[in-house]
N, C-alpha and C positions, 0 to 999 in steps of 0.2 A: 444167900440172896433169897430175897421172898417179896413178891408182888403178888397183890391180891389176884384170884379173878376178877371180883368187884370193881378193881383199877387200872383194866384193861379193858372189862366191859360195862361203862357208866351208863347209864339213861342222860340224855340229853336233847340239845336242837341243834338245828342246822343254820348254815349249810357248815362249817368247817370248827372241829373239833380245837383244833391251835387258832384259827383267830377269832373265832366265836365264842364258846365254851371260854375257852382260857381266859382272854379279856374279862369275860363278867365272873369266872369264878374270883379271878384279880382284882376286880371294882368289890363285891360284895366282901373277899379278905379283907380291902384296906380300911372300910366302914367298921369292921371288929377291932382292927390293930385305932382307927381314929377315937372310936368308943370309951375307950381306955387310957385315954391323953387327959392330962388336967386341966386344959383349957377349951375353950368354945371356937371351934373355926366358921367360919363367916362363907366362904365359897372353895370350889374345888377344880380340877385343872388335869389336863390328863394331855402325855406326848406318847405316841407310838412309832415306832423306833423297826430299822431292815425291813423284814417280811412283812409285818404287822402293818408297815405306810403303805408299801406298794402295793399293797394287793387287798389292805383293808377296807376298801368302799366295797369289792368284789365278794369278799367274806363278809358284810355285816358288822365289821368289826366295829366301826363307829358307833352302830345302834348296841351292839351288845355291852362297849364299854361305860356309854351311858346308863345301861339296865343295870349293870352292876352296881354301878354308884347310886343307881335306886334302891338297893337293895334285892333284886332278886338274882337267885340261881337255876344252870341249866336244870337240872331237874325234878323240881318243881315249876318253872314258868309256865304262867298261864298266858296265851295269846292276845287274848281280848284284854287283859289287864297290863299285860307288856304297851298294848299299842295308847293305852288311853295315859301312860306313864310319859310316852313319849312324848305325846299330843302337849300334855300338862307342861312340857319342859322345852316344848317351841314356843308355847304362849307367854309362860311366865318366867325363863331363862331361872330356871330355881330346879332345884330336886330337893326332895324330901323323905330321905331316907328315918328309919324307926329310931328313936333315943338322939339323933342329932340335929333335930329343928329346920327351918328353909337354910338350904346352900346353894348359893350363887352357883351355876352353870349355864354360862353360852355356848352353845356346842360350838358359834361358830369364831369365838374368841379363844376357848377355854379349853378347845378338844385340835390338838396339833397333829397333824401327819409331820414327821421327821425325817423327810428322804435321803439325808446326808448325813448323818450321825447314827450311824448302828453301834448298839451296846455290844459292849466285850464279852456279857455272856452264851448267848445265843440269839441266832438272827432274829424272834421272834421275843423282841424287849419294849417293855411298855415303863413309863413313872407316871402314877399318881400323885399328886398335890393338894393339901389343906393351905387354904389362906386365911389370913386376918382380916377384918376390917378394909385396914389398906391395899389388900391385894398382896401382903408379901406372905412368900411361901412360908408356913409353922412345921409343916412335917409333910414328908415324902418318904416314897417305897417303888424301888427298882423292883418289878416282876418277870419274869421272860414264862413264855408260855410254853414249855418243850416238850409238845406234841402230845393227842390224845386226852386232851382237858388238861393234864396237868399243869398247874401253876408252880414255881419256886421262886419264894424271894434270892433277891441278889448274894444276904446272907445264908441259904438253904442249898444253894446253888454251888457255893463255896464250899460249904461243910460238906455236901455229896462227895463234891472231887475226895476229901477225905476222907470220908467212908467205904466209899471204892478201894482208894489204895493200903484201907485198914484190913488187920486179921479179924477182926470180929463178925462172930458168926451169930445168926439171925436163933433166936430162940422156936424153931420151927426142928420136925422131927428130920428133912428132908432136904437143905440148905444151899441144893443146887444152884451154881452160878455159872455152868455150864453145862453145854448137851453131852461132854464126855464126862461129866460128874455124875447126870441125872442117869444115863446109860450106867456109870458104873453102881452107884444105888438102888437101882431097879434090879440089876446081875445078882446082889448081895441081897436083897431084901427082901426075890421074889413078889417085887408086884409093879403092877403094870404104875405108867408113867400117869394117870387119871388116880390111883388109888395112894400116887406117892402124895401128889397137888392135894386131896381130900384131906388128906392126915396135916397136911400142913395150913389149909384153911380154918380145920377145927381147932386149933391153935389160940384159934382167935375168937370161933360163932359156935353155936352150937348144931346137929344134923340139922332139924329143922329148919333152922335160920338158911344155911347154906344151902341146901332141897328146893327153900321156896324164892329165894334169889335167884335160883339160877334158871327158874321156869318162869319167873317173875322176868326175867333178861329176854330169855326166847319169847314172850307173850309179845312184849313191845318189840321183838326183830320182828314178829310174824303181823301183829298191826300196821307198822310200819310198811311194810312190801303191800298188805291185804288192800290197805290206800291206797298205796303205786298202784298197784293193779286194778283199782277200778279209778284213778284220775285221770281227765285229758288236759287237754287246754294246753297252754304255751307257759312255760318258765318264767319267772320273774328275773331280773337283771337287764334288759336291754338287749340282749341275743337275741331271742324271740324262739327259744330252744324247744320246739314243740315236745309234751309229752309221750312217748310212744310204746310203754311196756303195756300200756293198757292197749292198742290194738294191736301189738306184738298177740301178749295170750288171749285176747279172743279168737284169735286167728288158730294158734295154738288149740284152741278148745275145741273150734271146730272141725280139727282136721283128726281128733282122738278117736279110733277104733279104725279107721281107713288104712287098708293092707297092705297100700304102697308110700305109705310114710316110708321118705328114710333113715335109716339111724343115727345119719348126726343132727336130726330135729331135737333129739334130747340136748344140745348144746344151746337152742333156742330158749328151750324151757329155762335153761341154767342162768342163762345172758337175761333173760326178763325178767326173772325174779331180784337179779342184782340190782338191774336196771330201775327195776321200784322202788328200792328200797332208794337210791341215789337220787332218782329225781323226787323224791319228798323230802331228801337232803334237802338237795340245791333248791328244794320252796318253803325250807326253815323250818321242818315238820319233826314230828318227835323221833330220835334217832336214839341208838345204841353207839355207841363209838366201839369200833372193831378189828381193831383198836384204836381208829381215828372214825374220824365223821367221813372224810375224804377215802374211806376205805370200806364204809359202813356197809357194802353192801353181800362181800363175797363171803363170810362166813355163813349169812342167813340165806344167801340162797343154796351154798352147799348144803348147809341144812335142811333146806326145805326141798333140794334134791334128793338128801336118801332119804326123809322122811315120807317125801309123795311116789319118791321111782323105785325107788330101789326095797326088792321084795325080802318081808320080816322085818325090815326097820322097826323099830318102837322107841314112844317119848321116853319109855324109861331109861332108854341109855344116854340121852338128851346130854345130862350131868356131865358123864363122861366122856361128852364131845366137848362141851366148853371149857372142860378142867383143862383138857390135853393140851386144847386150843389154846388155854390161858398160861401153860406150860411153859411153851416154843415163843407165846407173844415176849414175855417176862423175859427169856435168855435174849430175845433181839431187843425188848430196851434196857435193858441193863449192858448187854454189849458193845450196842451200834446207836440206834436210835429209830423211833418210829415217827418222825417229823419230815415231812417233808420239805419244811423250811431249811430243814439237816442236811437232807439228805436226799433228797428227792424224791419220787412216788418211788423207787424200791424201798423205801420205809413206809411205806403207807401201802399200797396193792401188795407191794413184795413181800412184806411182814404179813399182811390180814393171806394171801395165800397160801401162807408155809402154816400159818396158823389154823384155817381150814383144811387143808391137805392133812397134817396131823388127825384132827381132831374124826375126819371122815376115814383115815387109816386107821384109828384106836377104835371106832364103834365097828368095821368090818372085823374086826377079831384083829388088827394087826401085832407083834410084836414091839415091843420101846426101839429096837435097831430100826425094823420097818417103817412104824410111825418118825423117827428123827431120821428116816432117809427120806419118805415124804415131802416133810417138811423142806428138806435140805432141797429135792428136786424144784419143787415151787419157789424158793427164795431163791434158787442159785439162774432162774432164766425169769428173774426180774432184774437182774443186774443190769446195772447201768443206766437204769428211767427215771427218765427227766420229770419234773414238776412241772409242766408249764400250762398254766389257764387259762384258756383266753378269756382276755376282761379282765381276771381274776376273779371270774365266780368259780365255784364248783360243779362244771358243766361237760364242758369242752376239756380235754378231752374223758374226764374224771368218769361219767357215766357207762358208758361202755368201756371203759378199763376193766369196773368192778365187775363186768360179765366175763371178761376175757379171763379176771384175775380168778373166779368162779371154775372158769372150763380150765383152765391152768391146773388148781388145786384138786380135781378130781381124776384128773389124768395123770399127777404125780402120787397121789394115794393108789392110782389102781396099777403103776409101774411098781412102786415099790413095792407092795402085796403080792407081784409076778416073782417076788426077790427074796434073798433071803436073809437080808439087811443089810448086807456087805456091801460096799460099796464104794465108789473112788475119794471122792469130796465128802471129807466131815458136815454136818450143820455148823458147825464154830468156825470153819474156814469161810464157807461162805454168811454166815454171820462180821466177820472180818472184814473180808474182801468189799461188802457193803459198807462198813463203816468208814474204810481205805478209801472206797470209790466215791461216798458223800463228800468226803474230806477236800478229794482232788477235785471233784467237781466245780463245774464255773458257778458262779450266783447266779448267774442269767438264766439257769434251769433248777431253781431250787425256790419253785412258790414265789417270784418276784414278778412275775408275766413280765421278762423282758428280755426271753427268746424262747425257741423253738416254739410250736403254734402259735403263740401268742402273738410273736411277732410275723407271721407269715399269712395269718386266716386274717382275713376281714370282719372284724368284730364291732360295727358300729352300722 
């Protein structure tokens, strides 16, 4: 098995990695796969399907799926160009995407919420439509969006199931598909869990390439929070969700060098850093998915925990926190899933946890047993959490989760470093038991806001 780091950590927008991100990665696919048809289509047409209705006004998902069928993608969009795309396609019920001439879209004929028909393959299922002339449909493509940008067609989606259940092994030096495979390849091979990920990235790029990607990733986590923390003002969606990480660390700043701080104010520094990075989420601003948008926050502030607190840190070891990182993300979606439309927020905090937990165990000097105990501790006490947004934006209670999921991840790197990797619960058990526990779970708490907060807070 082999996932990139690259495709676990995308540049993108907000607010949410699965209905945002995914929708226009899916609008801008179907404009490639349309491109390549021998006829001319006339207008275009789009239904959003389970998670993707209920909670898509919340997520943006309407305006992103229309971007796509503009042609643009999350990581390149430009804001100012997004909004004046939009503006064009309320006036003129037309988009105009590159090589395929004016296409008839009404957003509000032509763009369907589906809250009774969820697709077979995952909650999070979208179809695109070309029409003729007459309005009848020439060509369509079933998408599902399953978490963290990712997009698969209906037929990709298919073929994974038998990929999965195939023997074929990934042309990487390194092919772990489990945390007791990558454990036993690290025992045999003598090297740490960041050195095995490296050797299997160069597979593919070259040092360089990978080097400046991966500081290229932490520049935009660090712009990202460096925003949060100097914006105020109040959230967009209707909440009215004041921003608060910015006078969270002014406050923080000014209380630095005073000798009756006490020591769990460093959990304040952890929870604000998160906290910025999430509310420039939830105001659509440029994000890293970490591996969701709805998760964005806890690996960059663990980061920016050992790199500002923690003494001797250096960016050189940067690499070998996001490889580790990219490690442990890769075994939880290839095993379980990181969708909270799946699975609930222990795929999105609970994943992006065990993900930083690792990643801050591997740059303390940890051992691969240490680092995959980590990991194991941080994902195994996010079991069981619910997805529930209220509104369905990314706000409530998504923002201070990623602080919590923050002060979580640093508290299980610094148990397991007390350890000597031994320990009761594999990572693979509780990578299961999450998979188990998504599976059993109600819908009503898996990203549909139609219970727990969502139904209980007063959200209007």
């Amino acid at each position: 098995m082999f996932l990139s780091v690259f495709d676990l950590f995308k540049i993108g927008v907000g607010p949410s990695s699965s209905h945002t991100m995914g929708p226009m990665v899916a609008g801008a696919r179907f404009l490639e796969d349309l491109r390549q048809q021998p006829f001319k289509a006339h207008g275009l047409r789009a239904s959003l399907h389970g998670s993707l209705a209920f909670t898509g006004k919340g997520h943006a998902t309407d305006r992103a799926t229309i971007l796509g069928l503009a042609g643009f993608v999350p990581a390149t969009i430009d804001a100012d160009e997004a909004e004046a795309a939009l503006a064009r396609n309320r006036d003129s019920r037309m988009l105009t995407p590159d090589g395929l001439g004016d296409l008839a879209f009404d957003p509000d004929a032509d763009l369907r919420f589906d809250y009774d028909n969820a697709l077979p393959g995952h909650a999070n299922g979208m179809t695109l439509s070309a029409t003729d002339a007459q309005g009848d449909v020439i060509f369509h493509r079933i998408y599902y969006s399953v978490g963290g940008g990712f997009v698969l067609t209906e037929e990709e989606l298919s073929r994974k199931g038998d990929e999965d259940r195939s023997d074929a092994v990934p042309r990487v030096p390194y092919p772990f598909a489990s945390a007791a495979e990558m454990l036993a390849m690290a025992e045999k091979s003598g090297s740490s869990i960041a050195q095995m990920k490296r050797a299997n990235e160069l597979t593919y790029r070259n040092q360089a390439d990978l080097t400046d990607g991966l500081m290229r990733i932490w520049q935009v986590m660090r712009d990202c929070m460096d925003r949060g923390l100097s914006a105020g003002g109040t959230l967009p969606g209707g909440l009215a969700v004041r921003r608060r990480a910015q006078g969270i660390h002014q406050k923080l700043l000014a209380e630095r060098g005073m000798n009756l701080t006490a020591p769990h104010v460093i959990n304040d520094w952890m929870s604000t850093y998160a906290m910025a990075v999430n509310e420039e989420n939830a105001a659509g601003g440029q994000v890293v998915t970490a591996p969701t948008n709805g998760a964005a926050g806890v690996v960059p502030a663990v980061i920016r925990y050992w790199l500002d607190h923690v003494p001797g840190a250096s960016e050189r070891e940067l690499p070998d926190f996001l490889l580790t990182a990219a490690a442990v993300g890769g075994l939880i979606k290839h095993n379980a899933s990181i969708s909270g439309a799946e699975c609930g927020c222990q795929a999105e905090v609970g994943s992006a946890s065990a993900m930083a937990a690792a990643g801050l165990a591997a740059v303390l000097g940890g051992t691969p047993q240490q680092i995959e105990n980590a990991a194991e501790i941080a994902l195994e006490h996010h079991l069981g959490m619910t997805c529930d947004p209220v509104k369905g934006l990314v706000q409530v209670p998504c923002i201070e989760r990623n602080g919590l999921g923050a002060i979580k991840a640093v508290s299980a790197a610094s148990l397991a470093l007390r350890g000597d990797g031994q320990h009761f619960v594999p990572l693979d058990a509780a990578i299961e038991t999450m998979r188990q526990t998504g599976r059993d779970m109600s819908e009503k708490y898996k990203e549909t806001s139609l219970g727990g907060l969502a139904v209980n807070v007063p959200n209007c």
